[in-house]
HTML snippet that shows the backbone in 3Dmol.js (N, CA, C, O; Angstrom):
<script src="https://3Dmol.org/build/3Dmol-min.js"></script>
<div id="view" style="width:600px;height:400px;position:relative"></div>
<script>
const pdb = `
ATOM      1  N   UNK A   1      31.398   1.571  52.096  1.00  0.00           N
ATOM      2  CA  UNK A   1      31.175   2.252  50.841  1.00  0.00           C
ATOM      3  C   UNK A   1      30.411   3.549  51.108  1.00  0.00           C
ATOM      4  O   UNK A   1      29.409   3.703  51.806  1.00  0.00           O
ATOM      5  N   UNK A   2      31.083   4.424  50.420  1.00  0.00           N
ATOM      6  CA  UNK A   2      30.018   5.806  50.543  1.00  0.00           C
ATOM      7  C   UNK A   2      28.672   6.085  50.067  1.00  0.00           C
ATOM      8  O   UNK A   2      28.471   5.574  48.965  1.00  0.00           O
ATOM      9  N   UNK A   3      27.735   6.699  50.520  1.00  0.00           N
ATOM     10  CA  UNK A   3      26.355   6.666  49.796  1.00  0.00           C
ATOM     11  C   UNK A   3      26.286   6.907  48.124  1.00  0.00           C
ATOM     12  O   UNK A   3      25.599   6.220  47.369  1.00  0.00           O
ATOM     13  N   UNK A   4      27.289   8.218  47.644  1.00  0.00           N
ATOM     14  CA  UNK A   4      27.646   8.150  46.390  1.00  0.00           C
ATOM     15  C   UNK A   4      27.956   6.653  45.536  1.00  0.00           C
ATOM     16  O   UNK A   4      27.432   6.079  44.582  1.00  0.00           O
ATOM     17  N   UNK A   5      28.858   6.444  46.252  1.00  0.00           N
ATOM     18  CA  UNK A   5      29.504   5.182  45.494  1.00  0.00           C
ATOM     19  C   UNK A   5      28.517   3.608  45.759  1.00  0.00           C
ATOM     20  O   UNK A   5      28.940   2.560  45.270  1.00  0.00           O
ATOM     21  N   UNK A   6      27.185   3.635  46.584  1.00  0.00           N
ATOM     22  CA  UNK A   6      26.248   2.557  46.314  1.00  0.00           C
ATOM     23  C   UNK A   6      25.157   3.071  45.418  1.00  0.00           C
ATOM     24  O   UNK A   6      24.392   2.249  44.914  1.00  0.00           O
ATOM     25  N   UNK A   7      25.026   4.244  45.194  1.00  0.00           N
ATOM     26  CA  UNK A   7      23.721   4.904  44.301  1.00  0.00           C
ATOM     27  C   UNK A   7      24.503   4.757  42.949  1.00  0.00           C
ATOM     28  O   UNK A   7      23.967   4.248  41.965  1.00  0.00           O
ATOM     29  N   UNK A   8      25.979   5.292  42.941  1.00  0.00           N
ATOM     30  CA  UNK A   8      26.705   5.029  41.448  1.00  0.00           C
ATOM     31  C   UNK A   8      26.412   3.280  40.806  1.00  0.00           C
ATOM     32  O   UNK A   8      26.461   2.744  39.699  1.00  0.00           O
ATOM     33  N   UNK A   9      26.119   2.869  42.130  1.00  0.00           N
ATOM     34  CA  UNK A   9      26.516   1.463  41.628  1.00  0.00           C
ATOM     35  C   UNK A   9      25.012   0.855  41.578  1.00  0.00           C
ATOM     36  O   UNK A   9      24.791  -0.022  40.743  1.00  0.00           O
ATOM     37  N   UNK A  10      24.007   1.272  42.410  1.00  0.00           N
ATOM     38  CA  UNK A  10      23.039   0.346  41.612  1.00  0.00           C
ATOM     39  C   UNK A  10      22.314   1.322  40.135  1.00  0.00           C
ATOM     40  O   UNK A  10      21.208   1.059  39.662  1.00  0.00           O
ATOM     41  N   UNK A  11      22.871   2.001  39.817  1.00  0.00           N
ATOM     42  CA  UNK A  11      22.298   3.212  38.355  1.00  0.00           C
ATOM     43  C   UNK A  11      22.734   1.829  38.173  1.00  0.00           C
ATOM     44  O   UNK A  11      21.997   0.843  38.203  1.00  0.00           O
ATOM     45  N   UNK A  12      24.650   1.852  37.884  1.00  0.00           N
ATOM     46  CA  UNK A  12      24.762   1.101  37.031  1.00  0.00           C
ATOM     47  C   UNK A  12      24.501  -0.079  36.593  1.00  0.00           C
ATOM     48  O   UNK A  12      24.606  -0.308  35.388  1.00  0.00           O
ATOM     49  N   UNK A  13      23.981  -1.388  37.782  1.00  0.00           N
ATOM     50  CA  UNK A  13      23.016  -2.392  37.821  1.00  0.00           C
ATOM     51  C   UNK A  13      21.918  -1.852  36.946  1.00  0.00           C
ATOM     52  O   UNK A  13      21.842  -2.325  35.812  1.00  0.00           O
ATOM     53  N   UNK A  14      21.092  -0.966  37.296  1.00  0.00           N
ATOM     54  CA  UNK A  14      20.088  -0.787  36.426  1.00  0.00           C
ATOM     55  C   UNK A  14      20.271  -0.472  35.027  1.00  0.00           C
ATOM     56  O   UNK A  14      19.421  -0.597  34.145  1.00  0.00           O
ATOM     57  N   UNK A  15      21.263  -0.121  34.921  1.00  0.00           N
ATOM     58  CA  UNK A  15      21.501   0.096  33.483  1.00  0.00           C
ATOM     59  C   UNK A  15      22.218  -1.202  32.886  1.00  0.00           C
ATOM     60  O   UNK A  15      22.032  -1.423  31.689  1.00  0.00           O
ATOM     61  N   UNK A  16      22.907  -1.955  33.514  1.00  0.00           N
ATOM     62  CA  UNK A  16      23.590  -3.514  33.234  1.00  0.00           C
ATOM     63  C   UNK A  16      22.068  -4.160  32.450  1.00  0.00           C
ATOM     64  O   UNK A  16      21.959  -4.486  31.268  1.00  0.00           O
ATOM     65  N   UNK A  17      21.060  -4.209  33.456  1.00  0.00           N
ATOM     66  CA  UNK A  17      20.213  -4.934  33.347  1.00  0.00           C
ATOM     67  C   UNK A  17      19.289  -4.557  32.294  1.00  0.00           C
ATOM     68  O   UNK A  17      18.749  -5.392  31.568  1.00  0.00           O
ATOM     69  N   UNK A  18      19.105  -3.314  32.206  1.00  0.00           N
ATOM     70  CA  UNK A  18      18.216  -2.688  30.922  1.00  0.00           C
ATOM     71  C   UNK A  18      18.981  -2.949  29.281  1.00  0.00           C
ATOM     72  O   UNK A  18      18.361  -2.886  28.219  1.00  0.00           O
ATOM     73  N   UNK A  19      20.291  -3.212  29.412  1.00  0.00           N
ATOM     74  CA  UNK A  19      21.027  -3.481  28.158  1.00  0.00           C
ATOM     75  C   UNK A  19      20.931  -4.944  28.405  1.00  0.00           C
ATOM     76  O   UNK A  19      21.418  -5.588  27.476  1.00  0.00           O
ATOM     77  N   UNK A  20      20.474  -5.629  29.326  1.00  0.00           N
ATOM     78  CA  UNK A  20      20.814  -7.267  28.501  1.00  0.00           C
ATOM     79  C   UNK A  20      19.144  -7.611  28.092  1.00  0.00           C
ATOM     80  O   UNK A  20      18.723  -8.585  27.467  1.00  0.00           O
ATOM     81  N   UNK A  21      18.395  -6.501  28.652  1.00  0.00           N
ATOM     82  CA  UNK A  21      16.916  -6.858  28.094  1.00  0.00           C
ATOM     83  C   UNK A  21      16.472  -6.584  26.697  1.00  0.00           C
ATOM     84  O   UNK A  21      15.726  -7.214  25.947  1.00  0.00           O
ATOM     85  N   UNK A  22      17.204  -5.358  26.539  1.00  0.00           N
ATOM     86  CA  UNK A  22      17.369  -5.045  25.173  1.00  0.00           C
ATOM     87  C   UNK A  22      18.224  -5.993  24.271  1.00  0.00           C
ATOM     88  O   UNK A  22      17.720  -6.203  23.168  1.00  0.00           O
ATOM     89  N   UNK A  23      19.494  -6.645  24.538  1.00  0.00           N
ATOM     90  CA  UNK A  23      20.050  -7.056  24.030  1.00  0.00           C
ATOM     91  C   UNK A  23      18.831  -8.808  23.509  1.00  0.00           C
ATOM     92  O   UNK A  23      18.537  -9.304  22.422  1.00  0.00           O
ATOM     93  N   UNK A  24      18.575  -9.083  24.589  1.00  0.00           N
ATOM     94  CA  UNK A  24      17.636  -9.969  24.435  1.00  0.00           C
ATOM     95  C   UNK A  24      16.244 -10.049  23.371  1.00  0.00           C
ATOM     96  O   UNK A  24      15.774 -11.089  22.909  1.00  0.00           O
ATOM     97  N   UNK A  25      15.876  -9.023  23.194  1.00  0.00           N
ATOM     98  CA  UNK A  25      15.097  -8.341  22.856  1.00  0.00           C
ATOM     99  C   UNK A  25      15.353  -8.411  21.418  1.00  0.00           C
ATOM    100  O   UNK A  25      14.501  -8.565  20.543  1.00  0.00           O
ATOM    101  N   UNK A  26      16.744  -8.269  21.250  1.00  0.00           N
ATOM    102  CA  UNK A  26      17.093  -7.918  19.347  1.00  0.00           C
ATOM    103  C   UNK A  26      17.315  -8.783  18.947  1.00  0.00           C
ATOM    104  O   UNK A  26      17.060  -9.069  17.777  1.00  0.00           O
ATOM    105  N   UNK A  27      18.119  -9.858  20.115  1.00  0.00           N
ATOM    106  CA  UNK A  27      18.251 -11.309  19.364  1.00  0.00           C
ATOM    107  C   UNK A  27      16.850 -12.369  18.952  1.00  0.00           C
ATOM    108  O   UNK A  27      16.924 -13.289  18.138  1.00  0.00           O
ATOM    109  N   UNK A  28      15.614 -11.987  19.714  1.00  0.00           N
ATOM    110  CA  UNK A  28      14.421 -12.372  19.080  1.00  0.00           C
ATOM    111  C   UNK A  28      13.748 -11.887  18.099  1.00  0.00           C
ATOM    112  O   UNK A  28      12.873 -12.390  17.394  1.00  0.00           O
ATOM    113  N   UNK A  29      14.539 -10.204  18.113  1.00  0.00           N
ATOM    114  CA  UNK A  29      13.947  -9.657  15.993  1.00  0.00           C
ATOM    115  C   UNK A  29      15.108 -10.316  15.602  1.00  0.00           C
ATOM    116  O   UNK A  29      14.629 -11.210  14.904  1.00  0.00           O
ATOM    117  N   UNK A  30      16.143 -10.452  15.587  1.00  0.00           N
ATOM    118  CA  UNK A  30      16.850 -11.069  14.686  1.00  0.00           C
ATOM    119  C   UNK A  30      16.603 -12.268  14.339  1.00  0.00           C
ATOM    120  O   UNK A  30      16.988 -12.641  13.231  1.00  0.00           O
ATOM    121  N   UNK A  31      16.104 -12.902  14.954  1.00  0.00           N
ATOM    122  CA  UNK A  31      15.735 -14.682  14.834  1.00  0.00           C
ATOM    123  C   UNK A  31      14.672 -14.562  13.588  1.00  0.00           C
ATOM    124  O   UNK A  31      14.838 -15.037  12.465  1.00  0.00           O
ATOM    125  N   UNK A  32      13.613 -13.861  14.024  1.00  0.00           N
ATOM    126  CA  UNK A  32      12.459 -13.440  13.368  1.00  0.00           C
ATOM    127  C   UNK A  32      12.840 -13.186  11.927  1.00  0.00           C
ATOM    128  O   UNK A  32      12.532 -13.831  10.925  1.00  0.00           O
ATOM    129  N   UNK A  33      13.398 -12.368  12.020  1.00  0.00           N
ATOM    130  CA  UNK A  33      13.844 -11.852  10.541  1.00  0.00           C
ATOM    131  C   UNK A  33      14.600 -12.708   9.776  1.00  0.00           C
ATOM    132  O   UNK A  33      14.430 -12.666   8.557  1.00  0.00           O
ATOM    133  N   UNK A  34      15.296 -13.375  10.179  1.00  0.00           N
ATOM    134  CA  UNK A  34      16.227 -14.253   9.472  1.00  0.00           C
ATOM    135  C   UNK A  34      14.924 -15.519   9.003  1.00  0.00           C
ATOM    136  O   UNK A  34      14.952 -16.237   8.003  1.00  0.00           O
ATOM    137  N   UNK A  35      13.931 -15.481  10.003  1.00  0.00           N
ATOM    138  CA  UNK A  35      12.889 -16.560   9.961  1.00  0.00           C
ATOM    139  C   UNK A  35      12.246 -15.988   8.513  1.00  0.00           C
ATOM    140  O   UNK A  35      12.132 -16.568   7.433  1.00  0.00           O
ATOM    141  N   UNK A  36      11.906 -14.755   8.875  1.00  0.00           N
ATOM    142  CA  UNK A  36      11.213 -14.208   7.112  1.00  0.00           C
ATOM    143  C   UNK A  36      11.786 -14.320   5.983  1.00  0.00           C
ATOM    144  O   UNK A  36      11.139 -14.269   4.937  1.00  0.00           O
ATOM    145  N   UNK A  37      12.933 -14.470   6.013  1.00  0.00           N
ATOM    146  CA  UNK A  37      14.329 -14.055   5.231  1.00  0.00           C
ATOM    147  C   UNK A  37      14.086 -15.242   4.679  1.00  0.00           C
ATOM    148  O   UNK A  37      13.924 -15.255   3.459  1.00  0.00           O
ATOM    149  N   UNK A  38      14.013 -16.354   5.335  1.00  0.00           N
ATOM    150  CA  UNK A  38      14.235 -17.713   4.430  1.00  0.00           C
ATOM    151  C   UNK A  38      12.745 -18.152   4.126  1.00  0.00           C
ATOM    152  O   UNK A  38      12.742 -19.177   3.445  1.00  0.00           O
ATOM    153  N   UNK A  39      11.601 -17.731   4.397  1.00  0.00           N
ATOM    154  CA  UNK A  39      10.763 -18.647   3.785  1.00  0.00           C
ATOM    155  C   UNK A  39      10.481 -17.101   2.797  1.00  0.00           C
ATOM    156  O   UNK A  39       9.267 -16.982   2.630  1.00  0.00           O
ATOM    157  N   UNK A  40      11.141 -16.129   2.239  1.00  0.00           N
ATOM    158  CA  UNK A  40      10.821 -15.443   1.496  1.00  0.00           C
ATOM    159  C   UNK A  40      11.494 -15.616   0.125  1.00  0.00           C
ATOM    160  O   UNK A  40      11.238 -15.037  -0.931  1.00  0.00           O
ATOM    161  N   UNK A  41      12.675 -16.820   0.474  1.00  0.00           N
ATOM    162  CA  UNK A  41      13.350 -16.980  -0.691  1.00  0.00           C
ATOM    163  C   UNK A  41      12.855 -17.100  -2.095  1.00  0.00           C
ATOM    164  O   UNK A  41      13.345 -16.502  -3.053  1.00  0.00           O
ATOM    165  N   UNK A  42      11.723 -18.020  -2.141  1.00  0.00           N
ATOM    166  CA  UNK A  42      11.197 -18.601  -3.643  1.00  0.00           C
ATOM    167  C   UNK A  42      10.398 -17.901  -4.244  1.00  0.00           C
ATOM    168  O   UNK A  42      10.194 -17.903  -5.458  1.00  0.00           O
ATOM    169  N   UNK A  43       9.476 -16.729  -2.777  1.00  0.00           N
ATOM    170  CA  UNK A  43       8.368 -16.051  -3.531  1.00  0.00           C
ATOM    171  C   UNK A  43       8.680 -14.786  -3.962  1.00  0.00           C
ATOM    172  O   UNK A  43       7.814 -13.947  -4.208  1.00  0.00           O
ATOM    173  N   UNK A  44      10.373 -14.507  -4.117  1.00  0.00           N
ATOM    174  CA  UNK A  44      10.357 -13.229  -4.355  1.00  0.00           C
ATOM    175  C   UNK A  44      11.097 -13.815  -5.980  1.00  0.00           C
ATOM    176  O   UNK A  44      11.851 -13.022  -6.544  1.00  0.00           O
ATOM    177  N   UNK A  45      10.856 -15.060  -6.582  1.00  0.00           N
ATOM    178  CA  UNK A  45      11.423 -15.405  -7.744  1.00  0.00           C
ATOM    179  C   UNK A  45      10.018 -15.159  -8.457  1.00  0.00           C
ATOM    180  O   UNK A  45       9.942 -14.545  -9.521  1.00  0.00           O
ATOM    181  N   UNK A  46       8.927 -15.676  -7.803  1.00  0.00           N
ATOM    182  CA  UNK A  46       7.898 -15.905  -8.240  1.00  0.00           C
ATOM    183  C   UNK A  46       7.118 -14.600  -8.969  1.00  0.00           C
ATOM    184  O   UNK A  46       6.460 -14.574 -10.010  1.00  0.00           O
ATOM    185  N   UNK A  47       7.443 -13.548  -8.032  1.00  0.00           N
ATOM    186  CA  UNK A  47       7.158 -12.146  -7.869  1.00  0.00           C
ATOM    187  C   UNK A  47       7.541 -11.700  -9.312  1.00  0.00           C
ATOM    188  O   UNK A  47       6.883 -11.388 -10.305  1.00  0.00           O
ATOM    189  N   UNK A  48       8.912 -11.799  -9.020  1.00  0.00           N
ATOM    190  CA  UNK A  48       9.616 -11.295 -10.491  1.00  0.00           C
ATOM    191  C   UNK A  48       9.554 -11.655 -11.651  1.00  0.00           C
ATOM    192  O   UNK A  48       9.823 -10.938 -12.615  1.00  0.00           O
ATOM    193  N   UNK A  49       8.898 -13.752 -11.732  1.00  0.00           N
ATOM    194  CA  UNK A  49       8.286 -13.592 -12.530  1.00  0.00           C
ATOM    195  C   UNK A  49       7.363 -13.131 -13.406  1.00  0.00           C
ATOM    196  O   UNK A  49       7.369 -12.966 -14.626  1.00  0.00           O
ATOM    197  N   UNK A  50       6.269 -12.890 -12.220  1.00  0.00           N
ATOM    198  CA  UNK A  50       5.218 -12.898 -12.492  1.00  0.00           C
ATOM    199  C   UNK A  50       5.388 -11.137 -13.540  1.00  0.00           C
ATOM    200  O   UNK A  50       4.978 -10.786 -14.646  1.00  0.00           O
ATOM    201  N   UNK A  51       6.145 -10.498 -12.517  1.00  0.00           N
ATOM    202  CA  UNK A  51       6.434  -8.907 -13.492  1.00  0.00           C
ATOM    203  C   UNK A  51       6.933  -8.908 -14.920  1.00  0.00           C
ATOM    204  O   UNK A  51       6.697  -8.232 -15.921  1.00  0.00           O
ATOM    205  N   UNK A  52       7.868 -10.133 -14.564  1.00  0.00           N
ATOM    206  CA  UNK A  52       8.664 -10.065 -16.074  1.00  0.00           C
ATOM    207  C   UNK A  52       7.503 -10.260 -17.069  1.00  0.00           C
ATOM    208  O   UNK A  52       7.642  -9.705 -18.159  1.00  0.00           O
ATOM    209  N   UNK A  53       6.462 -10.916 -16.869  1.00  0.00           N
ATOM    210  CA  UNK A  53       6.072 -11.691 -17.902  1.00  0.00           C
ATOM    211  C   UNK A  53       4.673 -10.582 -17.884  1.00  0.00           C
ATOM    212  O   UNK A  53       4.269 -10.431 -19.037  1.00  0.00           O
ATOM    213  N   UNK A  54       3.940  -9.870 -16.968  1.00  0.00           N
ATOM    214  CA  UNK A  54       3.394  -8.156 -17.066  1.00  0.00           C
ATOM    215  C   UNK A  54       4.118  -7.523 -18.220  1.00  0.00           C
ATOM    216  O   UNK A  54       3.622  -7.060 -19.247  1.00  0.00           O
ATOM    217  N   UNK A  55       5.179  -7.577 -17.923  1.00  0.00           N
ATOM    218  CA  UNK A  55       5.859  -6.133 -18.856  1.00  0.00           C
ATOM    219  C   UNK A  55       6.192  -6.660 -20.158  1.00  0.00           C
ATOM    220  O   UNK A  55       6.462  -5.760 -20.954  1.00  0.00           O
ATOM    221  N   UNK A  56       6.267  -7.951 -20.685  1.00  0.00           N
ATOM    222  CA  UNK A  56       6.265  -8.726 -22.046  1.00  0.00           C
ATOM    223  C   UNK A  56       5.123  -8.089 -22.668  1.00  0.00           C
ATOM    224  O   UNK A  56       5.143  -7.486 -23.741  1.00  0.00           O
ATOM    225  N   UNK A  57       3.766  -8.336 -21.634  1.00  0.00           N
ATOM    226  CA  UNK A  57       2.443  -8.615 -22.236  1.00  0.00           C
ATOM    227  C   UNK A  57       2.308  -6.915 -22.782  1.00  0.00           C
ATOM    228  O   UNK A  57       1.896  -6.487 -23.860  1.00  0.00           O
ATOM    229  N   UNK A  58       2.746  -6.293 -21.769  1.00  0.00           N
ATOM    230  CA  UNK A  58       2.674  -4.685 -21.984  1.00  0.00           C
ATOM    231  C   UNK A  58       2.567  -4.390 -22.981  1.00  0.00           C
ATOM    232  O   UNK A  58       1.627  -3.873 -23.585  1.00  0.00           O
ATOM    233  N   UNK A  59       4.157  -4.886 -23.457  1.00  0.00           N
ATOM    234  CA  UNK A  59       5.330  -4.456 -24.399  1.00  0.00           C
ATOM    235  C   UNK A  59       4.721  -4.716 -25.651  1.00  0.00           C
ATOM    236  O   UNK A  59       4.906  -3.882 -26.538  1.00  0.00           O
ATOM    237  N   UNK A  60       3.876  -5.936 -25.947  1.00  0.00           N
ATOM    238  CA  UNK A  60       3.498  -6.585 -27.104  1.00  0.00           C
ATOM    239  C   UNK A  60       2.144  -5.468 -27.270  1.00  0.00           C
ATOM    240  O   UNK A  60       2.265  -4.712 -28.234  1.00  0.00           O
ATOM    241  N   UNK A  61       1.404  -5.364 -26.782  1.00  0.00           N
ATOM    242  CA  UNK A  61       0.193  -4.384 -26.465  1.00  0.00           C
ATOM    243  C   UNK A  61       0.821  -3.163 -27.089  1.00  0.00           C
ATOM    244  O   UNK A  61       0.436  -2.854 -28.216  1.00  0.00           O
ATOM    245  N   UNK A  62       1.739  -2.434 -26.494  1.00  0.00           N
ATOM    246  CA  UNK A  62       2.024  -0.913 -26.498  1.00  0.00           C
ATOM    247  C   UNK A  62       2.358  -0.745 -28.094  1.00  0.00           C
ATOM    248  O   UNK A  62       2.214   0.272 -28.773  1.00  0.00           O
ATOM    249  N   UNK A  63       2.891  -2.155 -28.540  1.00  0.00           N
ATOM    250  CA  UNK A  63       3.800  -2.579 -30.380  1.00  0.00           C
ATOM    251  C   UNK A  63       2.370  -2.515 -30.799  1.00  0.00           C
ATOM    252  O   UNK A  63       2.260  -1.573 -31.583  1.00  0.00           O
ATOM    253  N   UNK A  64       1.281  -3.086 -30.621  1.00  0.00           N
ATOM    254  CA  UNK A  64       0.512  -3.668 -31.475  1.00  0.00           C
ATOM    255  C   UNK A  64      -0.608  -2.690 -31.513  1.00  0.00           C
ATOM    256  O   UNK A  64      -1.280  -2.521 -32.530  1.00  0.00           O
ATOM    257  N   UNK A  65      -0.851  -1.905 -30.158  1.00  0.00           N
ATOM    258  CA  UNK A  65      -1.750  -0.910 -30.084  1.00  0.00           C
ATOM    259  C   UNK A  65      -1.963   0.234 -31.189  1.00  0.00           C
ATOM    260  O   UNK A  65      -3.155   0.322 -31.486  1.00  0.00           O
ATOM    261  N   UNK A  66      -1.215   1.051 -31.815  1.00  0.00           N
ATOM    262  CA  UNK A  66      -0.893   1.685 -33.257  1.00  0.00           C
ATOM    263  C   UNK A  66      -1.518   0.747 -34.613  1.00  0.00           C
ATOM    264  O   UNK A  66      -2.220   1.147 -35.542  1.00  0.00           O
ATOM    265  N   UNK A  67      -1.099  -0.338 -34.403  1.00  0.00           N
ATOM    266  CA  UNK A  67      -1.930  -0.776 -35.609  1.00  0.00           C
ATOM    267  C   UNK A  67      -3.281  -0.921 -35.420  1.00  0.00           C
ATOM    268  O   UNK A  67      -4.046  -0.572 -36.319  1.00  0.00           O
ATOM    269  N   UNK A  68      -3.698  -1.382 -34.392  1.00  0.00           N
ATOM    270  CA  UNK A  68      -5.196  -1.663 -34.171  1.00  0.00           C
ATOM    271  C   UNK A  68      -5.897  -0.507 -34.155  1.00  0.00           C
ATOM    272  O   UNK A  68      -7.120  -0.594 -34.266  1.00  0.00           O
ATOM    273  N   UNK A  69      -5.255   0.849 -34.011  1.00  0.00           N
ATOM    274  CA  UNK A  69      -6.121   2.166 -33.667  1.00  0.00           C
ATOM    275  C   UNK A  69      -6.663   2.663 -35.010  1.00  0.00           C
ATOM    276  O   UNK A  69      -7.723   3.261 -35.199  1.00  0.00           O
ATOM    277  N   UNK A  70      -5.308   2.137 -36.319  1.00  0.00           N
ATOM    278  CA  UNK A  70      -5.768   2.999 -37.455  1.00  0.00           C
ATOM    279  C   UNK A  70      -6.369   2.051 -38.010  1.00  0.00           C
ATOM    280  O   UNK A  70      -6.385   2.133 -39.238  1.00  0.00           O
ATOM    281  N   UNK A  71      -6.955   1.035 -37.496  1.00  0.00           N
ATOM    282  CA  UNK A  71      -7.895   0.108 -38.721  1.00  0.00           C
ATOM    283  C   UNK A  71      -9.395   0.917 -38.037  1.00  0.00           C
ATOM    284  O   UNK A  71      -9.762   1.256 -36.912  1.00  0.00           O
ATOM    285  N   UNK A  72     -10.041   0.989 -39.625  1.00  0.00           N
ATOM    286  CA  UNK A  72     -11.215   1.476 -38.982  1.00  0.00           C
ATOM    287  C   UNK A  72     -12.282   0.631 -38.526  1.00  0.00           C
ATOM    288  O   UNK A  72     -13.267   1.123 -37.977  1.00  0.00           O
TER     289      UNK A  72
END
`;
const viewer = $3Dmol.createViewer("view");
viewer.addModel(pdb, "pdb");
viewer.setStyle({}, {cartoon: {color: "spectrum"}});
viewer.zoomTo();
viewer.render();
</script>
């Protein structure tokens, strides 16, 4: 083999090897994330409750606020 053609070839080892570390690498954020993903299911119901029922209280406030201002 020519000196070219063993230097071509261990780049490309090194580069073989740097993509399966990476590749390795994403499949443990991906695990991760999918891990957040599911124990985030219930508390993002909870969340929205909790807003829906903020912006009721608002809503009733913002209606009722006008009357309470002009009583003296």
């Amino acid at each position: 083999m020519a000196p070219s053609e063993q230097r071509e070839l261990e780049n490309l080892s090194t580069r073989l090897t740097r993509l399966e570390r990476d590749t390795t690498e994403q499949s443990k954020m991906l695990v991760e994330m999918r891990d957040m993903m599911i124990s985030a299911r219930g508390s993002w119901k909870t969340v929205m409750g909790i807003a829906g029922f903020a912006a009721a209280v608002g809503g009733v406030i913002a209606k009722l606020l006008p009357f309470w201002a002009s009583k003296p």
